[in-house]
MMTF fields as JSON, N, C-alpha, C and O atoms, coordinates in Angstrom:
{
  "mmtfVersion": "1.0.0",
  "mmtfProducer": "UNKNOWN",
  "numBonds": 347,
  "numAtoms": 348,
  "numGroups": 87,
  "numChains": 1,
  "numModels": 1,
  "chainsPerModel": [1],
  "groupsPerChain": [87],
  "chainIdList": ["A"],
  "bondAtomList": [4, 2, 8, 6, 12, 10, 16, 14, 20, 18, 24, 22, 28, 26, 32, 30, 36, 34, 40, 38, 44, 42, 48, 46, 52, 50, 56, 54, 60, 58, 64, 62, 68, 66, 72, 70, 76, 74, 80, 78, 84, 82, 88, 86, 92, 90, 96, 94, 100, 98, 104, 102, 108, 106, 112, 110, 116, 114, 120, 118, 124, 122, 128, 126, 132, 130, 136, 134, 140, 138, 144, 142, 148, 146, 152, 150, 156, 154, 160, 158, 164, 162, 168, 166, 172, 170, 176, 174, 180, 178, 184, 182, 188, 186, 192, 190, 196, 194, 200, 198, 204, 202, 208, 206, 212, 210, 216, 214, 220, 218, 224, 222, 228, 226, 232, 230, 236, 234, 240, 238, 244, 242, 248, 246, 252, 250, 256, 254, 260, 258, 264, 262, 268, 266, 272, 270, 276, 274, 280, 278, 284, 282, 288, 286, 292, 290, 296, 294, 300, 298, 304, 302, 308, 306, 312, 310, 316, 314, 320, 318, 324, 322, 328, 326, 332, 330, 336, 334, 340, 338, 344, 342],
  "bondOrderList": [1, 1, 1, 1, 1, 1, 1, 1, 1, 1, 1, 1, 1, 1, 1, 1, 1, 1, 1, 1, 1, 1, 1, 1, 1, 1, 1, 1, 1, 1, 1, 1, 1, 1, 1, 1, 1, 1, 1, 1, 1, 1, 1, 1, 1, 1, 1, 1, 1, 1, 1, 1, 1, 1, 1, 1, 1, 1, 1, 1, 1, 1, 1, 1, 1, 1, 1, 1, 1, 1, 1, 1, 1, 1, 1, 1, 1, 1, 1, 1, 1, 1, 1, 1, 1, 1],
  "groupList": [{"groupName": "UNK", "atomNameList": ["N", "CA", "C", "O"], "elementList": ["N", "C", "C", "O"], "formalChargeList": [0, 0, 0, 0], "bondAtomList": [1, 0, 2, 1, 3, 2], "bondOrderList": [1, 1, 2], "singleLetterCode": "X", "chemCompType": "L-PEPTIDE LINKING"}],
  "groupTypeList": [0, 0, 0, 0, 0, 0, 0, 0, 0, 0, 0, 0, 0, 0, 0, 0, 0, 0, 0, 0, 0, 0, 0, 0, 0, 0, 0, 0, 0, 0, 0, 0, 0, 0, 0, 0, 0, 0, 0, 0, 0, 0, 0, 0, 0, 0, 0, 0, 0, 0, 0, 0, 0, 0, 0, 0, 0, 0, 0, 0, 0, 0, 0, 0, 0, 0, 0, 0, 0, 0, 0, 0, 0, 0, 0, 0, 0, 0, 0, 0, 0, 0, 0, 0, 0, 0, 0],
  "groupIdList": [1, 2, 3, 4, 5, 6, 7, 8, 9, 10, 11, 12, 13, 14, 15, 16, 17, 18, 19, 20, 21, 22, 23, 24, 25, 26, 27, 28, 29, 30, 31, 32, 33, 34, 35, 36, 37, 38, 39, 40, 41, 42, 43, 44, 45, 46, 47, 48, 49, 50, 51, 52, 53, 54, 55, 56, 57, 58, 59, 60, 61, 62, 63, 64, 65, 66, 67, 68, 69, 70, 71, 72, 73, 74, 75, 76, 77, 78, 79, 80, 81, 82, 83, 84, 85, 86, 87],
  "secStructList": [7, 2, 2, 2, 2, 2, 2, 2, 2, 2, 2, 6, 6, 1, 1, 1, 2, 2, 2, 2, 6, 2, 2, 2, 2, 2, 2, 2, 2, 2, 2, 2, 2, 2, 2, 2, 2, 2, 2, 6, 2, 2, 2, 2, 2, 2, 2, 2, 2, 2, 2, 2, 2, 2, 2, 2, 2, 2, 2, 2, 2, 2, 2, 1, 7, 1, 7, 4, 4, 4, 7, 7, 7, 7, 1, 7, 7, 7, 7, 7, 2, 2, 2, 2, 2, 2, 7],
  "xCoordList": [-1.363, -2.386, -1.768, -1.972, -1.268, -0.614, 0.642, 0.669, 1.036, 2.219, 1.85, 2.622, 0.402, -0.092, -0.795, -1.111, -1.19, -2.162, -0.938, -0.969, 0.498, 1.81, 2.627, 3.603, 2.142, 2.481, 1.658, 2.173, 0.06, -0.899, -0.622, -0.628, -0.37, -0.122, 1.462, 1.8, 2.199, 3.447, 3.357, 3.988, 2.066, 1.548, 1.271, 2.086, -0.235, -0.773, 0.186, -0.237, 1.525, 2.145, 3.078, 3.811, 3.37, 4.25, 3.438, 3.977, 2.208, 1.608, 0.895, 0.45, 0.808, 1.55, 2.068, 1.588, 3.476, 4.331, 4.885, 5.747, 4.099, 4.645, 3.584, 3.886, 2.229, 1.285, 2.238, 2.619, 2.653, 3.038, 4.582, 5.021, 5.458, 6.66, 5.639, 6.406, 4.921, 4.125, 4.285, 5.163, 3.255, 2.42, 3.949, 3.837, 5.456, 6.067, 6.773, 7.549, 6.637, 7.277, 6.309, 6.606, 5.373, 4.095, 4.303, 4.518, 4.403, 4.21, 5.893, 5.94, 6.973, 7.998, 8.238, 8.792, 7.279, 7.227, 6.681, 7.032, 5.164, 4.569, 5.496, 5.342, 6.341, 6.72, 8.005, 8.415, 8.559, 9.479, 8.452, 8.565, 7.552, 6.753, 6.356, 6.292, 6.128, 5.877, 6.456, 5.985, 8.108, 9.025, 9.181, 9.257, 9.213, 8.472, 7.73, 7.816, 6.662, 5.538, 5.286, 4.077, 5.985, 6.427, 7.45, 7.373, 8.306, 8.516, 8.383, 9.048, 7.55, 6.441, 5.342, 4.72, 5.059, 4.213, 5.089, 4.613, 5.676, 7.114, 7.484, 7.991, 7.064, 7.872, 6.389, 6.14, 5.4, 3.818, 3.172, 2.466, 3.724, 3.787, 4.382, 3.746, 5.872, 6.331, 5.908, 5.765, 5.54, 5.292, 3.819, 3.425, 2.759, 1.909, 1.818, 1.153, 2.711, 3.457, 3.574, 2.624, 4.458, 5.083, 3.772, 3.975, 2.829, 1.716, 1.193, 1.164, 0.739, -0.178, 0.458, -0.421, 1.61, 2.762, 2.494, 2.096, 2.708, 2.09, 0.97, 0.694, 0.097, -1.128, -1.957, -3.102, -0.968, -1.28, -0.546, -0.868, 0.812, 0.972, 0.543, 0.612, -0.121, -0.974, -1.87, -2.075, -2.631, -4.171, -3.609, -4.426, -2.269, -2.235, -2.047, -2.5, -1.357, -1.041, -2.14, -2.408, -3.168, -4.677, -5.236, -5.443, -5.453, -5.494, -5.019, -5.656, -3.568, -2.624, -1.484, -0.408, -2.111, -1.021, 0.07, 0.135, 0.846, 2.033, 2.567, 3.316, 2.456, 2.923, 1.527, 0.821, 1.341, -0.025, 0.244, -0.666, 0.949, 1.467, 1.531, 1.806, 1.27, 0.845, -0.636, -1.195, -1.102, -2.396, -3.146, -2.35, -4.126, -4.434, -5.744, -6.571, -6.081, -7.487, -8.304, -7.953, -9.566, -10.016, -10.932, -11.859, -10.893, -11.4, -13.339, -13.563, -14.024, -15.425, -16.154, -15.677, -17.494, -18.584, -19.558, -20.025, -19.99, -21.033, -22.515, -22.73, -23.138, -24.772, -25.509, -25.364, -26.278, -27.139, -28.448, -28.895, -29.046, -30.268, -31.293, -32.16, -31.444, -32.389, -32.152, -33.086, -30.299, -29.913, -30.101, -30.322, -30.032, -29.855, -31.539, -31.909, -32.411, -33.847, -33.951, -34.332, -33.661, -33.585, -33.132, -33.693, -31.629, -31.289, -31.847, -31.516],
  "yCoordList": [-3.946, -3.714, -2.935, -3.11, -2.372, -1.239, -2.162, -1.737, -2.617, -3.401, -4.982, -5.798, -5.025, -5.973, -5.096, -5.639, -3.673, -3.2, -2.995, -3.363, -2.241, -2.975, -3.579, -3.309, -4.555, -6.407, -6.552, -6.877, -6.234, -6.2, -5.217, -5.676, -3.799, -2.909, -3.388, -2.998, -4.288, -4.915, -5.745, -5.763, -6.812, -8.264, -7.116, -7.058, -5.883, -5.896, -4.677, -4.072, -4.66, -3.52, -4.325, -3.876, -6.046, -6.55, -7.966, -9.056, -7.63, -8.119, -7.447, -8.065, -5.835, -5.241, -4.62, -3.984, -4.852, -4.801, -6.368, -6.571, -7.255, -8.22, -8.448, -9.333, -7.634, -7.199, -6.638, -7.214, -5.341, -4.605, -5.072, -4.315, -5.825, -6.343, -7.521, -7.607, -8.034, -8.77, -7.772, -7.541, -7.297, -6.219, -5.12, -4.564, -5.155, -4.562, -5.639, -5.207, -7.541, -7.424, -8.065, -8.536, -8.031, -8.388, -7.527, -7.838, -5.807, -4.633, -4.841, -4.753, -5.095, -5.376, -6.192, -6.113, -7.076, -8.447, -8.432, -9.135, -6.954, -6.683, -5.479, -5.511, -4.623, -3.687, -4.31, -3.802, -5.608, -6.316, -6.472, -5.725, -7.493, -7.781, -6.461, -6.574, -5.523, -4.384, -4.184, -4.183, -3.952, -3.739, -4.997, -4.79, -6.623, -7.436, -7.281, -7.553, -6.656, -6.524, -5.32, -5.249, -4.038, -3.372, -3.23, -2.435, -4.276, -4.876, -5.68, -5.583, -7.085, -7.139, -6.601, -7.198, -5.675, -4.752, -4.026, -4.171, -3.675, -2.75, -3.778, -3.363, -5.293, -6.199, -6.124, -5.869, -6.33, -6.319, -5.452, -5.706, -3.825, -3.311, -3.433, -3.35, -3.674, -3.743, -4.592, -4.423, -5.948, -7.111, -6.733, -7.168, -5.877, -5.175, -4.242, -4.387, -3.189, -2.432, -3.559, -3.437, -4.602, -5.369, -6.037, -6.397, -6.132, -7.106, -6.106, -6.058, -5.227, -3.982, -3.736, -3.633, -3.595, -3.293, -4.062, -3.715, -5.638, -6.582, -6.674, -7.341, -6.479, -6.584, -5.39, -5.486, -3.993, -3.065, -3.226, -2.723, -4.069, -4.24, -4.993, -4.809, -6.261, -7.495, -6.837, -7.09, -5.628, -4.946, -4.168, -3.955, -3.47, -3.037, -3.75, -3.226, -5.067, -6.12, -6.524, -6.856, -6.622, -7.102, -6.048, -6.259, -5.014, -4.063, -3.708, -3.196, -4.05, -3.618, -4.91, -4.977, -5.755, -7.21, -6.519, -5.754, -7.211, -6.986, -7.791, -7.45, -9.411, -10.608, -11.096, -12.032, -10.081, -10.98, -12.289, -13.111, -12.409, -13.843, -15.013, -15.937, -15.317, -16.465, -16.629, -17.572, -16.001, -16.388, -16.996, -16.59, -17.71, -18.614, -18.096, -18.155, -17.6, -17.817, -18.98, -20.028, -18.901, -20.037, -20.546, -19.764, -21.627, -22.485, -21.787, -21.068, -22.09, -21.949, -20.566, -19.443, -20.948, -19.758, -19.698, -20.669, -18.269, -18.445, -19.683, -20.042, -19.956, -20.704, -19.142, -18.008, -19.706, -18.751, -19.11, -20.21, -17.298, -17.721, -18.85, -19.116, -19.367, -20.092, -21.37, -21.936, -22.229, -22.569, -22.933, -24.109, -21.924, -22.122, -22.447, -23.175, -21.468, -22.043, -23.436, -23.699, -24.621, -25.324, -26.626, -27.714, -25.964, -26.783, -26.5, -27.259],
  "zCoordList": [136.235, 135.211, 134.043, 132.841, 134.42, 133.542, 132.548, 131.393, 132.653, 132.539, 131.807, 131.303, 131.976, 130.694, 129.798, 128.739, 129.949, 128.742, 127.886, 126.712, 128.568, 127.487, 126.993, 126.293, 127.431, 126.903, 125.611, 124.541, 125.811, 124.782, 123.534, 122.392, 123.794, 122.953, 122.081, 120.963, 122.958, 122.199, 121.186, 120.129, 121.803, 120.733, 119.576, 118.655, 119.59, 118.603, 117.469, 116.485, 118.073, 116.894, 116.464, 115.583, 117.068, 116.603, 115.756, 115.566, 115.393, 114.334, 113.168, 112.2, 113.381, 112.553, 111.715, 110.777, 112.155, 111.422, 110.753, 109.898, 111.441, 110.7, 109.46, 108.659, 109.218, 108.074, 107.133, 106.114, 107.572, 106.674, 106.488, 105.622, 106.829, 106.357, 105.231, 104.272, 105.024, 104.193, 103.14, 102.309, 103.413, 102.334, 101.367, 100.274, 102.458, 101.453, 100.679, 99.826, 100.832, 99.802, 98.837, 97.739, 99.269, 97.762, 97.169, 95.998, 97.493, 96.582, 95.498, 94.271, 96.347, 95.791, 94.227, 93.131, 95.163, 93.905, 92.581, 91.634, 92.635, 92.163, 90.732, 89.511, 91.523, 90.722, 89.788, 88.744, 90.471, 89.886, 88.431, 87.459, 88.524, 87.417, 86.853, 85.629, 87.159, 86.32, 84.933, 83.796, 85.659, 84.451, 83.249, 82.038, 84.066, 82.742, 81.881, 80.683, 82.689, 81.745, 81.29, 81.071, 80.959, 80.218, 78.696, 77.76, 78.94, 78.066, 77.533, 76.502, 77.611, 76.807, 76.263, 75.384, 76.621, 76.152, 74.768, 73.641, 74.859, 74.342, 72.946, 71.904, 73.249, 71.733, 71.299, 70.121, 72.179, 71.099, 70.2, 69.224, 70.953, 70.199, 68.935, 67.885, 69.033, 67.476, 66.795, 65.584, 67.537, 66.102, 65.786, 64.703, 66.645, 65.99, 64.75, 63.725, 65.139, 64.159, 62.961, 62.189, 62.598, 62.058, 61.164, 60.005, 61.597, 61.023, 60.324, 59.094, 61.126, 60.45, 59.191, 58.336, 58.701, 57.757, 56.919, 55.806, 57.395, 55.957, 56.042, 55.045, 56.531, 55.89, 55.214, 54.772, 55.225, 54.091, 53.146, 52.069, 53.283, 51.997, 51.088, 49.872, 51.914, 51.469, 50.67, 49.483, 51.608, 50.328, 49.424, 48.528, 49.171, 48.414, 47.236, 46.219, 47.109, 46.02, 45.785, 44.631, 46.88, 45.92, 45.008, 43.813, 45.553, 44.686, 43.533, 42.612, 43.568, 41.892, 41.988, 42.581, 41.256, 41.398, 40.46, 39.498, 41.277, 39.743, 39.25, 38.335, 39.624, 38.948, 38.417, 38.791, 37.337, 36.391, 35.533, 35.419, 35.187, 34.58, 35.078, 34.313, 36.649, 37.217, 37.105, 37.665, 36.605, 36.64, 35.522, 34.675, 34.739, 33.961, 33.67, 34.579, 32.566, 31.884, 32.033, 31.492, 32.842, 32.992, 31.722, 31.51, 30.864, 29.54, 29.993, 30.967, 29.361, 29.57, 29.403, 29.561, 29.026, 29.151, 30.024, 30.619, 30.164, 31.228, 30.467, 29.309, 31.603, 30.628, 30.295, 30.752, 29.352, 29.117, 30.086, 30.409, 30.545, 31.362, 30.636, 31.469, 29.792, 29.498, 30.094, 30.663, 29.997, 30.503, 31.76, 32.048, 32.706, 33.95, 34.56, 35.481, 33.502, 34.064, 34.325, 35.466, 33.402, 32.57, 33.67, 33.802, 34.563, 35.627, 37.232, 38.144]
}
């Protein structure tokens, strides 16, 4: 009797450890991808950085153009309100 309750106590520590030999290399696999995905994190930041950059410099040129000479006086007048009743 004695001698199957440790046959039994053998099955259930040698399933486990065959859990936790699982479970260490999912965690393994997991911290591998960590450091990937730290550095991607790490380039998003910069091309974040990178955008944010032109697109204050984008508002600042709307704000104060400095190549005014591409631009064209457009021909025409406004209608007069009587005008516009009118259409």
């Amino acid at each position: 009797i004695q001698y199957r309750d440790r046959l039994n106590e053998i099955r259930v520590l040698k399933i486990k450890l065959n859990d936790l030999k699982r479970e260490l290399h999912i965690l393994k696999s997991s911290v591998a991808n960590i450091d990937v995905l730290k550095r991607e994190v790490h380039q998003l930041g910069r091309e974040l950085l990178q955008e944010r950059t032109k697109v204050k410099a984008l508002s600042e040129e709307l704000e104060n153009p400095l190549n005014v000479h591409r631009w064209r006086k457009l021909e025409g007048s406004d209608p007069s309100t009587y005008e516009m009743i009118q259409k």
